[in-house]
C-alpha positions, 0 to 999 in steps of 0.5 A: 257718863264715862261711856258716852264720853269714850262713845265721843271720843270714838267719833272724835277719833274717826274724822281724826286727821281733820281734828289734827289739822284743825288743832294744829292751825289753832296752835299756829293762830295762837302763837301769833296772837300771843307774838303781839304783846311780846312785839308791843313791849319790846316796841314801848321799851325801845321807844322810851329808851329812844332807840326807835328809828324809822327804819325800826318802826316799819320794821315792828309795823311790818311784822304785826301786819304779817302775824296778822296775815298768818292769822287769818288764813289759818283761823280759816283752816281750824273753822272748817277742819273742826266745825266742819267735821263737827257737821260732818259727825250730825250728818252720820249721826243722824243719817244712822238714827233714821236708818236705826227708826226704820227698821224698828217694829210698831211696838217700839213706836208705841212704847216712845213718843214721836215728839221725843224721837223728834227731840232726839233727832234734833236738840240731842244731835245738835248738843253733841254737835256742839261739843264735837265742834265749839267744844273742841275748839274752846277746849284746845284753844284754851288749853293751849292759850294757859299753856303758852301764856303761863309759859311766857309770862314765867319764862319771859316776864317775871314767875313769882308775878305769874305765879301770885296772879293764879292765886284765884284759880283752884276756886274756880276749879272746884266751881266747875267741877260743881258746876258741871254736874249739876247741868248735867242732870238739870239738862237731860230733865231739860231734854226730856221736857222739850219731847213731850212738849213736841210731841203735844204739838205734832199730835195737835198739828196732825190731829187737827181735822179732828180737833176741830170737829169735836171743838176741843181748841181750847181743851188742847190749848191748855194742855200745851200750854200746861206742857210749854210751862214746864219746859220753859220751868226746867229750862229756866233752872237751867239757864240759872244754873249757866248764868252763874258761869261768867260773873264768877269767872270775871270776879275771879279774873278781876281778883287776879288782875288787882293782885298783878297790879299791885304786886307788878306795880311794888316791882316795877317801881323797884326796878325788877320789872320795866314798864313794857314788861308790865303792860305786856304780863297784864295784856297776856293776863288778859288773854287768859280771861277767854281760857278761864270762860272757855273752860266753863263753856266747855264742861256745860258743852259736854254735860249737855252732849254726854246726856243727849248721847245717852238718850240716843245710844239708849234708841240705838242699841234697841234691837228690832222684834223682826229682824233678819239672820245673817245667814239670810239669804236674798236670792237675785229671783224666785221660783216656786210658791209660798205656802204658810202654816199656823202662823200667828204674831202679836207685838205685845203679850196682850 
Protein backbone atom coordinates (compact mmCIF):
# COMPACT_ATOMS: atom_id res chain seq x y z
CA UNK A 1 0.00 0.00 0.00
CA UNK A 2 2.80 2.44 0.79
CA UNK A 3 3.87 2.37 -3.09
CA UNK A 4 0.63 2.99 -4.41
CA UNK A 5 0.19 5.93 -2.25
CA UNK A 6 4.03 7.42 -3.03
CA UNK A 7 2.68 6.47 -6.65
CA UNK A 8 -0.52 9.11 -5.76
CA UNK A 9 1.36 11.36 -4.16
CA UNK A 10 3.91 11.40 -7.34
CA UNK A 11 0.84 12.53 -9.39
CA UNK A 12 -0.19 14.74 -6.95
CA UNK A 13 3.11 16.50 -7.04
CA UNK A 14 3.05 16.64 -10.86
CA UNK A 15 -0.14 18.99 -11.38
CA UNK A 16 1.20 20.69 -7.90
CA UNK A 17 0.81 24.49 -8.21
CA UNK A 18 -3.04 23.99 -9.40
CA UNK A 19 -3.37 21.63 -6.17
CA UNK A 20 -1.84 24.64 -4.14
CA UNK A 21 -4.04 26.99 -5.87
CA UNK A 22 -6.72 24.88 -5.11
CA UNK A 23 -5.89 24.37 -1.19
CA UNK A 24 -5.13 27.76 -0.65
CA UNK A 25 -8.68 29.19 -1.93
CA UNK A 26 -10.05 26.16 0.37
CA UNK A 27 -8.33 27.92 3.14
CA UNK A 28 -9.73 31.48 1.96
CA UNK A 29 -13.38 29.90 2.09
CA UNK A 30 -12.98 28.37 5.29
CA UNK A 31 -11.80 31.45 7.26
CA UNK A 32 -14.72 33.15 6.05
CA UNK A 33 -16.98 30.47 6.90
CA UNK A 34 -15.87 30.35 10.22
CA UNK A 35 -16.01 34.48 10.53
CA UNK A 36 -19.82 33.95 10.92
CA UNK A 37 -20.49 32.54 14.00
CA UNK A 38 -17.70 34.70 15.50
CA UNK A 39 -19.92 37.96 13.94
CA UNK A 40 -23.42 36.03 15.28
CA UNK A 41 -21.89 36.01 18.93
CA UNK A 42 -20.52 39.48 18.87
CA UNK A 43 -24.03 40.36 17.21
CA UNK A 44 -26.12 38.55 20.06
CA UNK A 45 -24.12 39.95 22.95
CA UNK A 46 -24.05 43.49 21.54
CA UNK A 47 -28.03 43.10 21.15
CA UNK A 48 -28.69 41.84 24.78
CA UNK A 49 -26.21 44.35 26.27
CA UNK A 50 -28.52 47.24 23.85
CA UNK A 51 -25.35 48.58 22.50
CA UNK A 52 -26.94 47.70 18.93
CA UNK A 53 -27.66 50.71 16.87
CA UNK A 54 -28.74 51.18 13.47
CA UNK A 55 -25.75 52.13 12.08
CA UNK A 56 -24.17 48.65 13.66
CA UNK A 57 -26.81 46.46 12.41
CA UNK A 58 -26.14 47.38 8.53
CA UNK A 59 -22.67 47.37 9.46
CA UNK A 60 -22.90 43.42 10.77
CA UNK A 61 -25.23 42.74 7.77
CA UNK A 62 -22.94 44.36 5.47
CA UNK A 63 -19.91 42.20 6.29
CA UNK A 64 -21.91 38.61 6.25
CA UNK A 65 -22.87 39.90 2.94
CA UNK A 66 -19.11 40.38 2.13
CA UNK A 67 -17.65 37.26 3.58
CA UNK A 68 -20.47 35.76 1.86
CA UNK A 69 -19.16 37.30 -1.58
CA UNK A 70 -15.68 36.09 -1.10
CA UNK A 71 -16.89 32.88 -0.33
CA UNK A 72 -18.34 32.16 -3.42
CA UNK A 73 -15.90 33.22 -5.76
CA UNK A 74 -13.01 31.35 -4.35
CA UNK A 75 -15.37 28.14 -3.50
CA UNK A 76 -15.38 28.45 -7.50
CA UNK A 77 -11.55 28.47 -7.88
CA UNK A 78 -10.77 25.47 -5.16
CA UNK A 79 -13.66 23.27 -7.42
CA UNK A 80 -11.76 23.81 -10.76
CA UNK A 81 -8.01 23.91 -9.19
CA UNK A 82 -8.70 20.49 -7.44
CA UNK A 83 -11.39 18.62 -9.31
CA UNK A 84 -10.28 19.57 -12.36
CA UNK A 85 -6.95 18.53 -11.91
CA UNK A 86 -8.35 15.67 -10.69
CA UNK A 87 -9.65 15.04 -14.67
CA UNK A 88 -6.94 16.07 -15.78
CA UNK A 89 -4.69 13.10 -13.82
CA UNK A 90 -7.99 10.16 -15.32
CA UNK A 91 -7.41 11.94 -18.48
CA UNK A 92 -3.23 11.11 -18.43
CA UNK A 93 -3.87 7.92 -16.71
CA UNK A 94 -5.92 6.57 -19.01
CA UNK A 95 -4.64 7.93 -22.24
CA UNK A 96 -1.20 6.04 -20.78
CA UNK A 97 -2.89 2.80 -20.19
CA UNK A 98 -4.39 2.42 -23.62
CA UNK A 99 -1.11 3.31 -25.20
CA UNK A 100 0.54 0.76 -22.55
CA UNK A 101 -2.60 -2.17 -24.11
CA UNK A 102 -1.43 -1.32 -27.59
CA UNK A 103 1.73 -2.18 -27.23
CA UNK A 104 1.19 -5.59 -25.64
CA UNK A 105 1.63 -8.78 -27.27
CA UNK A 106 -1.30 -11.50 -28.03
CA UNK A 107 -0.25 -13.33 -25.15
CA UNK A 108 -0.65 -10.79 -22.73
CA UNK A 109 -4.57 -10.72 -23.84
CA UNK A 110 -4.67 -14.28 -23.59
CA UNK A 111 -3.48 -14.47 -19.81
CA UNK A 112 -6.09 -11.27 -18.97
CA UNK A 113 -9.59 -11.21 -19.38
CA UNK A 114 -10.96 -8.07 -21.74
CA UNK A 115 -13.65 -7.28 -19.26
CA UNK A 116 -11.06 -6.82 -16.53
CA UNK A 117 -8.74 -4.61 -18.78
CA UNK A 118 -12.39 -2.93 -19.21
CA UNK A 119 -12.77 -2.65 -15.35
CA UNK A 120 -9.40 -0.98 -15.10
CA UNK A 121 -9.97 1.51 -17.45
CA UNK A 122 -12.86 2.68 -15.87
CA UNK A 123 -14.14 1.85 -12.00
CA UNK A 124 -10.12 1.61 -11.18
CA UNK A 125 -9.26 4.92 -12.80
CA UNK A 126 -12.48 6.81 -11.53
CA UNK A 127 -11.38 5.30 -7.73
CA UNK A 128 -8.29 7.02 -7.91
CA UNK A 129 -9.82 10.00 -9.62
CA UNK A 130 -11.78 10.40 -6.54
CA UNK A 131 -9.28 10.60 -4.39
CA UNK A 132 -7.01 12.70 -6.29
CA UNK A 133 -10.34 15.01 -6.43
CA UNK A 134 -13.00 14.80 -3.59
CA UNK A 135 -10.45 12.98 -1.46
CA UNK A 136 -7.97 16.10 -1.62
CA UNK A 137 -10.83 18.30 -1.08
CA UNK A 138 -12.27 16.42 2.01
CA UNK A 139 -9.14 15.94 3.22
CA UNK A 140 -7.51 19.69 3.74
CA UNK A 141 -11.06 20.91 3.97
CA UNK A 142 -11.33 19.04 7.10
CA UNK A 143 -7.75 19.47 8.12
CA UNK A 144 -8.07 22.66 8.13
CA UNK A 145 -11.54 23.24 9.53
CA UNK A 146 -10.29 21.20 13.10
CA UNK A 147 -7.45 23.18 12.67
CA UNK A 148 -9.05 26.64 12.63
CA UNK A 149 -12.14 25.61 14.59
CA UNK A 150 -10.34 23.91 17.53
CA UNK A 151 -7.94 27.19 17.50
CA UNK A 152 -10.75 29.31 17.70
CA UNK A 153 -12.86 27.87 20.34
CA UNK A 154 -9.60 27.48 22.70
CA UNK A 155 -7.92 30.70 21.72
CA UNK A 156 -11.54 32.85 21.63
CA UNK A 157 -13.98 30.95 23.71
CA UNK A 158 -13.12 28.68 26.56
CA UNK A 159 -10.18 25.84 26.23
CA UNK A 160 -11.22 23.45 29.28
CA UNK A 161 -14.88 23.35 27.13
CA UNK A 162 -12.94 22.94 23.96
CA UNK A 163 -11.07 20.45 25.30
CA UNK A 164 -13.90 18.17 27.18
CA UNK A 165 -15.78 18.30 23.94
CA UNK A 166 -13.10 15.91 22.43
CA UNK A 167 -13.60 13.45 24.98
CA UNK A 168 -15.00 11.07 22.17
CA UNK A 169 -12.27 11.69 19.41
CA UNK A 170 -9.68 8.85 20.06
CA UNK A 171 -12.77 6.04 19.55
CA UNK A 172 -13.29 7.50 16.54
CA UNK A 173 -9.53 7.26 15.51
CA UNK A 174 -8.95 3.68 16.40
CA UNK A 175 -12.76 3.23 14.38
CA UNK A 176 -11.00 4.59 11.21
CA UNK A 177 -8.15 3.15 11.38
CA UNK A 178 -10.10 -0.46 11.49
CA UNK A 179 -12.32 0.91 9.27
CA UNK A 180 -9.98 1.80 6.75
CA UNK A 181 -8.44 -1.91 6.17
CA UNK A 182 -11.12 -3.63 6.00
CA UNK A 183 -12.15 -1.87 2.74
CA UNK A 184 -9.32 -1.78 1.56
CA UNK A 185 -9.10 -5.68 0.84
CA UNK A 186 -13.12 -5.91 0.78
CA UNK A 187 -12.93 -3.18 -2.14
CA UNK A 188 -10.26 -4.71 -4.41
CA UNK A 189 -12.58 -8.49 -4.15
CA UNK A 190 -15.26 -5.81 -5.11
CA UNK A 191 -12.92 -4.88 -8.40
CA UNK A 192 -12.18 -7.88 -9.02
CA UNK A 193 -15.70 -9.18 -9.03
CA UNK A 194 -16.90 -6.13 -11.48
CA UNK A 195 -13.96 -7.81 -14.35
CA UNK A 196 -15.40 -10.60 -14.66
CA UNK A 197 -18.89 -9.68 -14.50
CA UNK A 198 -17.73 -7.37 -17.52
CA UNK A 199 -16.11 -9.71 -19.21
CA UNK A 200 -19.54 -12.08 -19.07
CA UNK A 201 -21.16 -9.60 -20.80
CA UNK A 202 -18.83 -8.32 -23.53
CA UNK A 203 -18.20 -12.07 -24.36
CA UNK A 204 -22.30 -12.26 -24.68
CA UNK A 205 -22.80 -9.11 -26.31
CA UNK A 206 -19.82 -9.81 -29.11
CA UNK A 207 -20.76 -13.48 -29.17
CA UNK A 208 -24.23 -12.88 -29.79
CA UNK A 209 -24.72 -14.28 -33.43
CA UNK A 210 -23.41 -17.43 -32.19
CA UNK A 211 -25.21 -17.52 -28.99
CA UNK A 212 -28.27 -17.52 -30.82
CA UNK A 213 -27.45 -19.89 -33.41
CA UNK A 214 -26.81 -22.65 -30.89
CA UNK A 215 -29.98 -21.49 -28.81
CA UNK A 216 -27.74 -21.06 -25.46
CA UNK A 217 -30.01 -17.83 -24.31
CA UNK A 218 -30.62 -19.34 -21.50
CA UNK A 219 -27.53 -21.27 -20.77
CA UNK A 220 -25.78 -17.59 -20.88
CA UNK A 221 -28.20 -16.29 -19.10
CA UNK A 222 -27.69 -18.07 -15.89
CA UNK A 223 -23.89 -17.88 -15.82
CA UNK A 224 -24.44 -13.91 -15.71
CA UNK A 225 -26.54 -14.21 -13.62
CA UNK A 226 -24.34 -16.79 -11.58
CA UNK A 227 -21.55 -13.61 -12.05
CA UNK A 228 -23.93 -10.51 -11.51
CA UNK A 229 -24.82 -12.19 -7.64
CA UNK A 230 -21.47 -12.42 -6.76
CA UNK A 231 -20.59 -8.80 -7.59
CA UNK A 232 -23.47 -7.65 -5.98
CA UNK A 233 -22.36 -10.36 -2.65
CA UNK A 234 -19.05 -8.79 -2.54
CA UNK A 235 -20.41 -5.16 -3.17
CA UNK A 236 -23.03 -5.55 -0.25
CA UNK A 237 -20.08 -6.30 2.39
CA UNK A 238 -18.94 -3.61 1.27
CA UNK A 239 -21.25 -1.40 1.31
CA UNK A 240 -21.87 -2.68 4.92
CA UNK A 241 -18.75 -2.11 5.95
CA UNK A 242 -19.41 1.88 4.72
CA UNK A 243 -22.62 2.15 6.42
CA UNK A 244 -21.33 1.57 9.53
CA UNK A 245 -19.24 5.03 8.71
CA UNK A 246 -21.55 8.01 9.42
CA UNK A 247 -23.87 6.71 12.49
CA UNK A 248 -20.91 6.23 14.48
CA UNK A 249 -19.67 9.46 13.63
CA UNK A 250 -22.82 11.01 14.50
CA UNK A 251 -23.12 8.90 17.74
CA UNK A 252 -19.74 10.25 18.82
CA UNK A 253 -20.70 13.99 17.47
CA UNK A 254 -23.57 13.89 19.51
CA UNK A 255 -21.87 12.52 22.59
CA UNK A 256 -19.52 15.51 22.07
CA UNK A 257 -22.52 17.89 21.86
CA UNK A 258 -24.22 16.49 25.28
CA UNK A 259 -20.92 17.05 26.91
CA UNK A 260 -20.51 20.80 25.65
CA UNK A 261 -24.17 21.39 26.72
CA UNK A 262 -23.95 20.53 29.99
CA UNK A 263 -20.51 21.64 30.86
CA UNK A 264 -21.19 25.20 28.84
CA UNK A 265 -24.27 25.45 30.29
CA UNK A 266 -22.86 24.70 34.33
CA UNK A 267 -20.24 27.82 32.83
CA UNK A 268 -22.33 29.92 31.85
CA UNK A 269 -24.78 30.07 34.59
CA UNK A 270 -21.74 30.57 36.56
CA UNK A 271 -20.89 33.58 34.61
CA UNK A 272 -17.50 32.26 32.97
CA UNK A 273 -18.81 32.23 29.60
CA UNK A 274 -21.77 34.84 28.16
CA UNK A 275 -24.54 33.49 26.48
CA UNK A 276 -23.04 34.56 22.47
CA UNK A 277 -19.97 32.98 23.43
CA UNK A 278 -22.29 29.73 24.06
CA UNK A 279 -24.02 29.68 20.84
CA UNK A 280 -20.94 30.45 18.99
CA UNK A 281 -18.72 27.24 20.58
CA UNK A 282 -21.78 25.15 19.83
CA UNK A 283 -22.19 26.54 16.19
CA UNK A 284 -18.30 26.08 15.59
CA UNK A 285 -18.91 22.62 17.24
CA UNK A 286 -21.13 22.08 14.77
CA UNK A 287 -18.84 22.75 12.28
CA UNK A 288 -16.79 19.82 13.10
CA UNK A 289 -19.26 17.15 12.22
CA UNK A 290 -18.42 17.76 8.39
CA UNK A 291 -14.54 17.15 9.55
CA UNK A 292 -15.07 14.06 11.51
CA UNK A 293 -17.27 12.44 8.47
CA UNK A 294 -14.77 14.06 6.12
CA UNK A 295 -11.98 12.14 7.69
CA UNK A 296 -13.89 8.72 7.46
CA UNK A 297 -15.01 9.41 3.58
CA UNK A 298 -11.49 10.28 2.95
CA UNK A 299 -9.69 6.92 4.18
CA UNK A 300 -12.46 4.67 2.20
CA UNK A 301 -11.47 7.13 -0.84
CA UNK A 302 -7.95 6.06 -0.48
CA UNK A 303 -8.47 2.50 0.48
CA UNK A 304 -10.60 2.10 -2.74
CA UNK A 305 -7.74 4.28 -4.96
CA UNK A 306 -4.70 2.74 -3.35
CA UNK A 307 -6.22 -1.05 -4.54
CA UNK A 308 -7.40 0.23 -7.72
CA UNK A 309 -3.75 1.72 -8.35
CA UNK A 310 -2.06 -1.56 -7.63
CA UNK A 311 -4.04 -3.28 -10.18
CA UNK A 312 -3.30 -0.75 -12.75
CA UNK A 313 0.38 -0.44 -12.00
CA UNK A 314 0.52 -4.38 -11.87
CA UNK A 315 -0.55 -3.87 -16.24
CA UNK A 316 1.74 -1.23 -16.61
CA UNK A 317 4.79 -2.28 -15.46
CA UNK A 318 4.01 -5.71 -17.64
CA UNK A 319 6.92 -5.59 -20.37
CA UNK A 320 5.90 -6.20 -23.95
CA UNK A 321 7.31 -9.74 -25.59
CA UNK A 322 8.22 -7.81 -28.90
CA UNK A 323 9.46 -4.89 -28.14
CA UNK A 324 12.24 -2.37 -29.60
CA UNK A 325 15.91 -1.54 -28.46
CA UNK A 326 16.54 1.89 -27.92
CA UNK A 327 19.38 1.75 -30.17
CA UNK A 328 16.80 0.99 -32.90
CA UNK A 329 16.99 2.65 -35.77
CA UNK A 330 14.00 4.25 -37.98
CA UNK A 331 15.23 5.38 -41.17
CA UNK A 332 13.18 8.33 -43.22
CA UNK A 333 13.27 5.43 -46.23
CA UNK A 334 14.50 2.17 -47.28
CA UNK A 335 16.61 0.51 -50.09
CA UNK A 336 17.49 -2.80 -50.75
CA UNK A 337 15.58 -6.10 -49.48
CA UNK A 338 14.61 -8.23 -46.94
CA UNK A 339 15.87 -11.66 -46.70
CA UNK A 340 14.62 -13.67 -43.67
CA UNK A 341 16.23 -17.05 -42.35
CA UNK A 342 15.03 -19.90 -40.04
CA UNK A 343 12.77 -17.67 -38.23
CA UNK A 344 10.32 -18.91 -35.97
CA UNK A 345 7.94 -17.64 -32.90
CA UNK A 346 5.46 -18.90 -30.42
CA UNK A 347 3.70 -16.72 -27.72
CA UNK A 348 3.70 -19.42 -25.17
CA UNK A 349 6.23 -22.88 -24.47
CA UNK A 350 3.39 -24.70 -25.71
Amino acid sequence: MQRELRTLAGLIWRHRRRYAIGVASLLIVDIGNLTVPWLVGRFIDAARAQRLAVVSLWRYAAALLAIAAVVAVFRYLWRMNIFGTARMVEFELRDRLFRHLQRMSARFYQRHSIGDLMAHATNDLQAIRGVLGEGIMAGCDGLIMVTLTLATMAGTIHWKLTLAALVPLPLLILFEWGLGRSIHTRFKAVQAAFGTLSERVQESLSGARVIKAFAQEQAITERFQTDNAAYYDRYMTLTRLNALNDPTITLLGGLSTVIALGYGGVLVLGGELTLGQFVAFNSYLGMLVWPMLAMGWVINLVQRATASMARIQAILEEAPDVSDLPTALAPPSWQGGLEVRNLSFRYAPD
